[in-house]
C-alpha positions in Angstrom: 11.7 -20.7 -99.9 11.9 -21.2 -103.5 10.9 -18.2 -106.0 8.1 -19.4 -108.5 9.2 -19.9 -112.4 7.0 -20.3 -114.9 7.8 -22.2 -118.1 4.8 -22.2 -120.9 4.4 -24.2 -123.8 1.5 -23.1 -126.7 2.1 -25.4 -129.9 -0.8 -26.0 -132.3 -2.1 -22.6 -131.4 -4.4 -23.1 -134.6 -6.4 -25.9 -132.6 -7.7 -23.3 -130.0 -10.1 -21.5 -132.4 -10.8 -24.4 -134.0 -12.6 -26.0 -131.1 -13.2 -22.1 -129.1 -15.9 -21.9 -131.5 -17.3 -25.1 -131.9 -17.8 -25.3 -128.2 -21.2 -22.8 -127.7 -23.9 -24.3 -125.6 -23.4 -25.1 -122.3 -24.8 -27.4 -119.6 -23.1 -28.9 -116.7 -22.2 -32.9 -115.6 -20.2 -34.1 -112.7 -18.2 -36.3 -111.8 -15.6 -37.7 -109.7 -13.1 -40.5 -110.9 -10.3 -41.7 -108.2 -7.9 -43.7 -110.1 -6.1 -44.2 -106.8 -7.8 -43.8 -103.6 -11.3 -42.9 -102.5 -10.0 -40.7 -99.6 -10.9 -36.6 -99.5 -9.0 -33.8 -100.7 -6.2 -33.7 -98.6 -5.5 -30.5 -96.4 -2.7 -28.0 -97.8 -0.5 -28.9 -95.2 1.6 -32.1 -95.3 3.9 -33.8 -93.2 6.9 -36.6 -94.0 7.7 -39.7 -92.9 11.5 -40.0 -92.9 11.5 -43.9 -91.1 10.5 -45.8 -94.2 11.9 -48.9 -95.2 14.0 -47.3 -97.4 15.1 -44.5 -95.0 13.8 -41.6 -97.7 11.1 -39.2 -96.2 7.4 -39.9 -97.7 4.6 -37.7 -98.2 2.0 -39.1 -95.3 -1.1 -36.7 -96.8 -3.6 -38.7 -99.1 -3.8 -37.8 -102.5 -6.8 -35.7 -103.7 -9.1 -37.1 -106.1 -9.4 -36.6 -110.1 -12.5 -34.5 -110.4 -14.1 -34.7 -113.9 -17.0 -32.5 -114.9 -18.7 -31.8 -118.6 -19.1 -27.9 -118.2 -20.0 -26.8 -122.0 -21.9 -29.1 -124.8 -22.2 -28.1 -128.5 -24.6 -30.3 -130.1 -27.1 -32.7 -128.4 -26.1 -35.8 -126.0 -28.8 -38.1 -124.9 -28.8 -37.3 -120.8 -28.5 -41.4 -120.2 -24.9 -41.5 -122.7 -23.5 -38.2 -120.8 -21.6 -40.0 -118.1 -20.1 -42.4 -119.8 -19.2 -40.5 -122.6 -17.1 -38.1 -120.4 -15.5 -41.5 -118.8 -14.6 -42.1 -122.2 -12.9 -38.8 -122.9 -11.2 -38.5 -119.6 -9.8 -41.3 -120.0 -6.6 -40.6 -122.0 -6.7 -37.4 -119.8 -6.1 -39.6 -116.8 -3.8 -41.6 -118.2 -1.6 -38.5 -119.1 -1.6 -37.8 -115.3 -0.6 -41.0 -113.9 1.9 -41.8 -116.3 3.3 -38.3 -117.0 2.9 -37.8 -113.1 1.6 -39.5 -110.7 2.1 -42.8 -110.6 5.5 -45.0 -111.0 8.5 -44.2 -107.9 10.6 -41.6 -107.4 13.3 -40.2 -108.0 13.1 -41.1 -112.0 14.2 -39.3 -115.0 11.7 -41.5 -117.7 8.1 -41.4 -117.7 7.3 -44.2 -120.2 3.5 -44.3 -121.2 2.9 -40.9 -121.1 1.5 -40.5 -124.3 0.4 -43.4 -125.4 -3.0 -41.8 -125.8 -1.7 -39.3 -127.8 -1.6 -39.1 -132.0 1.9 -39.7 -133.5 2.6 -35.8 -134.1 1.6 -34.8 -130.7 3.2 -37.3 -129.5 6.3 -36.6 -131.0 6.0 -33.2 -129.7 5.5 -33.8 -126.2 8.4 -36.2 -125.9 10.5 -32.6 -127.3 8.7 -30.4 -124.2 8.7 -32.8 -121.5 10.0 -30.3 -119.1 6.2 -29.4 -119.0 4.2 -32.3 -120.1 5.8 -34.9 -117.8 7.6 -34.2 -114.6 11.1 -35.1 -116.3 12.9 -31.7 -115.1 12.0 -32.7 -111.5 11.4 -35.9 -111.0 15.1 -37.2 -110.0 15.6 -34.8 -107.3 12.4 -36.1 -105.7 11.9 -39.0 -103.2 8.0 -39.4 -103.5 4.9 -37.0 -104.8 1.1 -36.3 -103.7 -1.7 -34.5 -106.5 -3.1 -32.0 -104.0 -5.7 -31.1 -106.8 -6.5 -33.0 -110.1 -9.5 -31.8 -112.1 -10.5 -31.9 -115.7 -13.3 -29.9 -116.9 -14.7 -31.0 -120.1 -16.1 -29.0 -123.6 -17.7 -31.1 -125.9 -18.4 -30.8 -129.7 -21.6 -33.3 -130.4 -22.7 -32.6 -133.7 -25.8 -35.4 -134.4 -25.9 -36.8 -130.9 -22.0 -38.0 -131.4 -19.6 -36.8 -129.4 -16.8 -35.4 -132.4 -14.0 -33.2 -130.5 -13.5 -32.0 -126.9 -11.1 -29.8 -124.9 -9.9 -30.9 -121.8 -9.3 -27.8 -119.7 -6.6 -29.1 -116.8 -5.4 -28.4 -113.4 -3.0 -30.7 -111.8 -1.2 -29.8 -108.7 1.7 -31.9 -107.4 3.2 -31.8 -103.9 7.0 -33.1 -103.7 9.6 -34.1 -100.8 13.3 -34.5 -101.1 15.9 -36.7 -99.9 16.7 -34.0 -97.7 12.9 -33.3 -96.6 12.8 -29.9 -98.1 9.0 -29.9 -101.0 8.7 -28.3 -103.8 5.1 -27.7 -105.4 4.6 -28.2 -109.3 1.5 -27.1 -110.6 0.7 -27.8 -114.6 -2.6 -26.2 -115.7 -3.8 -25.3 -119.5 -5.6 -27.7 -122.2 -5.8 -31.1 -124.1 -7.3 -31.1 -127.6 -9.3 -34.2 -128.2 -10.6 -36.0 -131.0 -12.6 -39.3 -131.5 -10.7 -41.4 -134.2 -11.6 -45.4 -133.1 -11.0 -44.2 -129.5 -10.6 -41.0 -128.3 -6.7 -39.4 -128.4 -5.1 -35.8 -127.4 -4.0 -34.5 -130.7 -2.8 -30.6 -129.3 -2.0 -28.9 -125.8 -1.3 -25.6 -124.4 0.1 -26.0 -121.0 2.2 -24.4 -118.4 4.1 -25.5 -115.6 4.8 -23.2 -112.6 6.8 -24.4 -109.2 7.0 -22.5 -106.0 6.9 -23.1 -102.0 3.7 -25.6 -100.8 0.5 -23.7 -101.3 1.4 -21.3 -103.2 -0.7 -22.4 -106.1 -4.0 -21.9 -104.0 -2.5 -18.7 -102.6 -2.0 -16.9 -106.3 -5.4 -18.1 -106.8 -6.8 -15.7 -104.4 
């Protein structure tokens, strides 16, 4: 049994005031987005597979889908440009995920891509914590990973119908195996800060990365 750790990361703290008060109204959009299978949320428990081709133990659970929603508006949207307005703005969120994440095989050290959708300073900064915004600390002692919960709830800053700024407010929970069949569960939760300049990039984050046994994210939750 492993004994949680949390590790936190809070650059740009200047951002969060900067969109917490733009961010007043509030109305309510869902949405679910599956960037890899269209399969329910999988079950806490898991079980492996160790006779793969390769002879490492896999992760037989299905991974659980990326929910996006639009929980607060500040401004005006048109109702018929909401949903793909929020595709728009996920989208660099999602790609954080798989890249940073999700996708590619394991065990790996480099997560290449993971902020491509990011501005050159955040960026830059990112790269320097990547203990929390990719899974770089963990990824070589793991074999294969499942997101047991992905969702992205949305605040948007519309000033004249236009969708300016957003905050991306994130909770991605990642379920691991070993060579040795033992998991670990990472879960990374806090926020992307947004902004529209020709497409739509992260330009700040506050996040914080906590591991422990499987389910014990749900189970501090309670």
């Amino acid at each position: 049994m492993l004994s949680a750790m949390t590790v936190t990361v809070r650059p740009l703290r200047v951002v969060v005031a900067l969109l917490a008060s733009a961010v007043i109204g509030a109305t309510a959009l869902v949405g679910c987005d599956d960037d890899t299978t269209t399969a329910p949320t999988p079950s806490p428990t898991s079980a492996s597979d160790p006779t793969t081709v390769s002879g490492a133990p896999t992760l037989t659970m299905r991974p659980a889908r990326l929910e996006t929603r639009l929980v607060r508006l500040a401004g005006h949207l048109p109702r018929e440009r909401r949903r793909s307005v929020v595709a728009s703005i996920a989208r660099p969120v999602r790609s954080w995920l798989r890249a940073g994440f999700v996708g590619g095989d394991y065990p790996r050290r480099d997560f290449p891509g993971a902020f491509a959708d990011y501005t050159r300073d955040a960026a830059r900064l990112a790269s320097r914590q990547d203990e929390v915004t990719t899974n770089a600390a963990l990824g070589a002692d793991l074999v294969d990973v499942v997101p047991t919960r992905r969702t992205v709830r949305l605040s948007v800053f519309a000033p004249h119908g236009r969708a300016a700024g957003a905050t991306a407010d994130v909770t991605l929970v990642l379920l691991g195996i070993r060579a040795d069949e033992s998991e670990v569960e990472l879960a990374v939760t806090g926020q992307l800060y947004l902004t529209r300049d020709g497409g739509w990039q992260v330009f700040g984050f506050d996040l914080a990365r906590t591991l422990g046994a499987p389910g014990s994210y749900e189970r501090r939750r309670r």
